[in-house]
C-alpha positions as CSV (number, residue, x, y, z in Angstrom):
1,X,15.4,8.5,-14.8
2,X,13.9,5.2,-15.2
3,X,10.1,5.5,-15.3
4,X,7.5,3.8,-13.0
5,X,5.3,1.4,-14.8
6,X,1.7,1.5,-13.7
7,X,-1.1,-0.6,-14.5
8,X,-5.0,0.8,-13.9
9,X,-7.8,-1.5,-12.6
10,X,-10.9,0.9,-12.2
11,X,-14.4,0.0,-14.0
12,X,-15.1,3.8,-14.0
13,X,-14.1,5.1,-17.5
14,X,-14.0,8.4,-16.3
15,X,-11.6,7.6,-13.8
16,X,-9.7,4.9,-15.8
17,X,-8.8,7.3,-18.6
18,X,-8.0,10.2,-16.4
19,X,-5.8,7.8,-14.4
20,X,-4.0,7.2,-17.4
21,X,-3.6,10.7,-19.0
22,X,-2.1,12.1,-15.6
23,X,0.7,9.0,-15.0
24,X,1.5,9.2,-19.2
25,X,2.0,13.3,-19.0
26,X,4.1,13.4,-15.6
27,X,7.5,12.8,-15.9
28,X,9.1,9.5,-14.8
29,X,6.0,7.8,-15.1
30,X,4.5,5.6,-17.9
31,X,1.1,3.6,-17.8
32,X,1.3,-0.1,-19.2
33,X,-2.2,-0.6,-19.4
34,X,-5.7,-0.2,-17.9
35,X,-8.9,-2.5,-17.7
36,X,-11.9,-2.1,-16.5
37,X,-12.3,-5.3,-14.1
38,X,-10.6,-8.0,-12.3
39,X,-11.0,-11.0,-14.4
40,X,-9.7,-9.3,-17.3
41,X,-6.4,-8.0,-15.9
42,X,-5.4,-11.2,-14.2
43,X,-6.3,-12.6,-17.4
44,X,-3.4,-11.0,-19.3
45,X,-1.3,-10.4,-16.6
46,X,-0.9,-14.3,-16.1
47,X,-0.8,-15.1,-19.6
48,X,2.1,-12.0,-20.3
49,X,4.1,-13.3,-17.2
50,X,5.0,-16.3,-19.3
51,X,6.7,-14.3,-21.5
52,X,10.2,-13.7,-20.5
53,X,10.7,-10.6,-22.3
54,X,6.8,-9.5,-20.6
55,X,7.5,-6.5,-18.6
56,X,6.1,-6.4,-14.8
57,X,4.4,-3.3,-13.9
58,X,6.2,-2.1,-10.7
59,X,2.8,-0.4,-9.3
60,X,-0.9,-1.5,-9.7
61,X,-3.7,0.9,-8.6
62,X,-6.6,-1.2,-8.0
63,X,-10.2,-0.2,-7.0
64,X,-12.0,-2.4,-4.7
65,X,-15.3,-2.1,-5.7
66,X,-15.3,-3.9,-9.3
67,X,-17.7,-5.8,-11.5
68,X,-17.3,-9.8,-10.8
69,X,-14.4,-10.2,-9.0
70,X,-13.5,-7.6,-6.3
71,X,-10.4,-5.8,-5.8
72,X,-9.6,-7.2,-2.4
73,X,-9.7,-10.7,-4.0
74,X,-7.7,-9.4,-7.2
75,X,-5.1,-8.9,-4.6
76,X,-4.9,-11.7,-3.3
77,X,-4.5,-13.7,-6.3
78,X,-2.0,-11.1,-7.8
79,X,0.4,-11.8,-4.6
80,X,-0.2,-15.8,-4.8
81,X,1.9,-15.1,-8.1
82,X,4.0,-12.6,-7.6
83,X,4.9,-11.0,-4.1
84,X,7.3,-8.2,-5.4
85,X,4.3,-6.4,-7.2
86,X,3.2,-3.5,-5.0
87,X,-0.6,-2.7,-5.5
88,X,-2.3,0.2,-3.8
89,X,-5.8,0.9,-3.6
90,X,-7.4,3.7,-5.3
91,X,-10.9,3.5,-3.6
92,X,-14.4,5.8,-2.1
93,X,-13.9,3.5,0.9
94,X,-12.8,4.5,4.1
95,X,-14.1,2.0,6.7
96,X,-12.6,-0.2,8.8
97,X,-13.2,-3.7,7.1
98,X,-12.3,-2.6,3.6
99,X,-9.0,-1.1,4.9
100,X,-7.9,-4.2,7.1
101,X,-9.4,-6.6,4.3
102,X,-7.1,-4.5,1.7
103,X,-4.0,-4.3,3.8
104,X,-4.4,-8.2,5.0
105,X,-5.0,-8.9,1.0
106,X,-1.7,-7.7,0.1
107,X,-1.8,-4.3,-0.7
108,X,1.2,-1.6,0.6
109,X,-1.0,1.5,0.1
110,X,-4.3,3.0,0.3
111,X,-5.4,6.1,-1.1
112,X,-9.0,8.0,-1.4
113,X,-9.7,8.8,-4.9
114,X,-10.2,12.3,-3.7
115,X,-6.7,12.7,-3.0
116,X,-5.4,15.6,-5.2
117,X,-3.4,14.2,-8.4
118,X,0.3,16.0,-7.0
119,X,-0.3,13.8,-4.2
120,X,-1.2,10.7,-6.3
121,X,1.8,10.8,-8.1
122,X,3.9,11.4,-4.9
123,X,2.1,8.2,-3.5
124,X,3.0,6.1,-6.7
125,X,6.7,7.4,-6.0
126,X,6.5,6.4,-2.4
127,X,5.4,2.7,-2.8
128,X,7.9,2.7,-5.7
129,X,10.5,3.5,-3.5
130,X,9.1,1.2,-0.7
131,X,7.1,3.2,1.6
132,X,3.2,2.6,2.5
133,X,1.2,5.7,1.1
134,X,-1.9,6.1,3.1
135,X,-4.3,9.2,2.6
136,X,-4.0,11.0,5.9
137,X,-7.7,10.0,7.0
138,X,-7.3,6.2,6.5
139,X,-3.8,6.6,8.3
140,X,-5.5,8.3,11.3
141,X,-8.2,5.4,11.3
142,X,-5.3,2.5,11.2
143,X,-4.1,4.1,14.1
144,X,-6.9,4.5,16.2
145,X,-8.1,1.1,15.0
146,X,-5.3,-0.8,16.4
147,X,-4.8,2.1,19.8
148,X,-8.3,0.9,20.5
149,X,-7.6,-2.7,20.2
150,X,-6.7,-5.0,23.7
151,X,-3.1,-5.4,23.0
152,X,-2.3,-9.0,22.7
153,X,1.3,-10.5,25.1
154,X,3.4,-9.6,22.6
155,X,2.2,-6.0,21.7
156,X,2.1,-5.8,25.3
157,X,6.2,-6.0,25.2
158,X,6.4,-2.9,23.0
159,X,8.5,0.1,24.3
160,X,6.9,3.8,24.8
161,X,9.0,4.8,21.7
162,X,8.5,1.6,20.1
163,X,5.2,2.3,19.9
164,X,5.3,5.9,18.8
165,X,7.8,4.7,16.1
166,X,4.9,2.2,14.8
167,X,2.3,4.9,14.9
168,X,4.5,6.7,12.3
169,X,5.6,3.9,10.3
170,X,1.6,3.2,9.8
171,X,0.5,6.5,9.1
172,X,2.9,6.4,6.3
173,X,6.3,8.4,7.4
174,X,9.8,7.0,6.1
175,X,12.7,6.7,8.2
176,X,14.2,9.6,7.4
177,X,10.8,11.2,8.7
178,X,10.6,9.3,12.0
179,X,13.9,10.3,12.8
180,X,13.8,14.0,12.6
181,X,10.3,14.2,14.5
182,X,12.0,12.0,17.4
183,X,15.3,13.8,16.9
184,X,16.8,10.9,17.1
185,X,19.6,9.0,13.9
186,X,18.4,7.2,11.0
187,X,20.2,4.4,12.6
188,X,18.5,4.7,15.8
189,X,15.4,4.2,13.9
190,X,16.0,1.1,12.0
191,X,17.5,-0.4,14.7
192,X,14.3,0.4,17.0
193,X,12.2,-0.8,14.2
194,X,13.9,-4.2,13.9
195,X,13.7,-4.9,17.4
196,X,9.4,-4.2,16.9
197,X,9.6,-6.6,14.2
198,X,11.5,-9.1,16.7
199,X,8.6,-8.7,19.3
200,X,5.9,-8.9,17.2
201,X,7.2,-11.7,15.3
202,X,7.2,-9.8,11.4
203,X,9.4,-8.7,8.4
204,X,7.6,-6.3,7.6
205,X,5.6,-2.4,8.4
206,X,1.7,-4.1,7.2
207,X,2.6,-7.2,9.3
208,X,3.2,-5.5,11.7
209,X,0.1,-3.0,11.5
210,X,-2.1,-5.4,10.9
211,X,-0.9,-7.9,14.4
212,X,-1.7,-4.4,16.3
213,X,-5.0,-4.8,14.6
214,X,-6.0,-7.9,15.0
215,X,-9.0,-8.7,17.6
């Protein structure tokens, strides 16, 4: 099994080192490095990318609220060089503006540091593998956020079950998932999905999350 390569942003040494002991003792998972603020992982990480034997980290789990440069801007600047990257944030912060600011930033997860470590590791797997971890609060508050919101002309066009489908696919549930709640085919689902993405003018599950929540 090839391993998942992480990379730790977190000022917190605590945190940092514990981050780094669990993902180097789990199986299938293998930390590349770990620094304590913004500056000095972009740092390296744009110096090592000019290496062509430099290895990319497929996962970055990045705090938000870091000395000098902050993690939502750390995002953004990590996905001005490199879009395939997937960075989730490992944050205290549940409200609205830091989610959407994360999300909006770049980032394809969101997790409270809270969450227990099984689940951690299961949420590195999922963005891995292409899904959108969210902690189940910060799911539930996506959700709301963008139920509560005036629908715009083109949200407007969304089907009943094109809308129920998007609820999942925010709150973090994989095809596979989706399908078996609706009882309806994996195929059914994809094809539903792509017809969302068609209305709402996206390629992707966050684009699409984030037009529902726009004011």
């Amino acid at each position: 099994m090839e391993e998942i390569k992480v990379v730790i942003v977190e000022d917190d040494d605590e945190i940092r080192n514990g981050l780094a002991y669990l993902i180097n003792s789990s199986p299938g998972f293998l930390c590349l490095a770990k620094y304590s603020n913004s500056e000095d992982f972009l740092k390296d990480f744009l110096q090592k990318k000019k290496d062509k034997n430099y290895v990319l980290p497929d996962v970055i789990l990045m705090d938000i609220n870091l000395p000098g440069m902050s993690g939502i801007e750390c995002i953004k600047k990590i996905k001005e060089t490199n879009k395939s990257i997937q960075i989730m944030v490992l944050t205290v912060f549940e409200d609205h503006d830091t989610i959407y600011k994360s999300l909006k930033a770049g980032a394809t997860g969101y997790i409270l540091k809270k969450t227990a470590t099984t689940e951690l590791l299961d949420a590195i797997k999922d963005i891995y593998n292409g899904g959108s971890p969210m902690s189940s609060q910060i799911a539930r508050k996506v959700v709301l956020s963008f139920q509560e919101q005036k629908t715009s002309n083109e949200t407007q066009n969304l089907t009943p079950r094109e809308q129920e489908i998007l609820n999942y696919l925010a709150m973090g549930y994989r095809y596979k998932e989706i399908a078996a709640l609706l009882f309806i085919s994996v195929e059914t689902v994809r094809t539903h999905i792509r017809n969302i993405y068609e209305k709402l003018h996206v390629q992707s599950r966050m684009e699409a999350v984030l037009k529902l929540q726009q004011k």
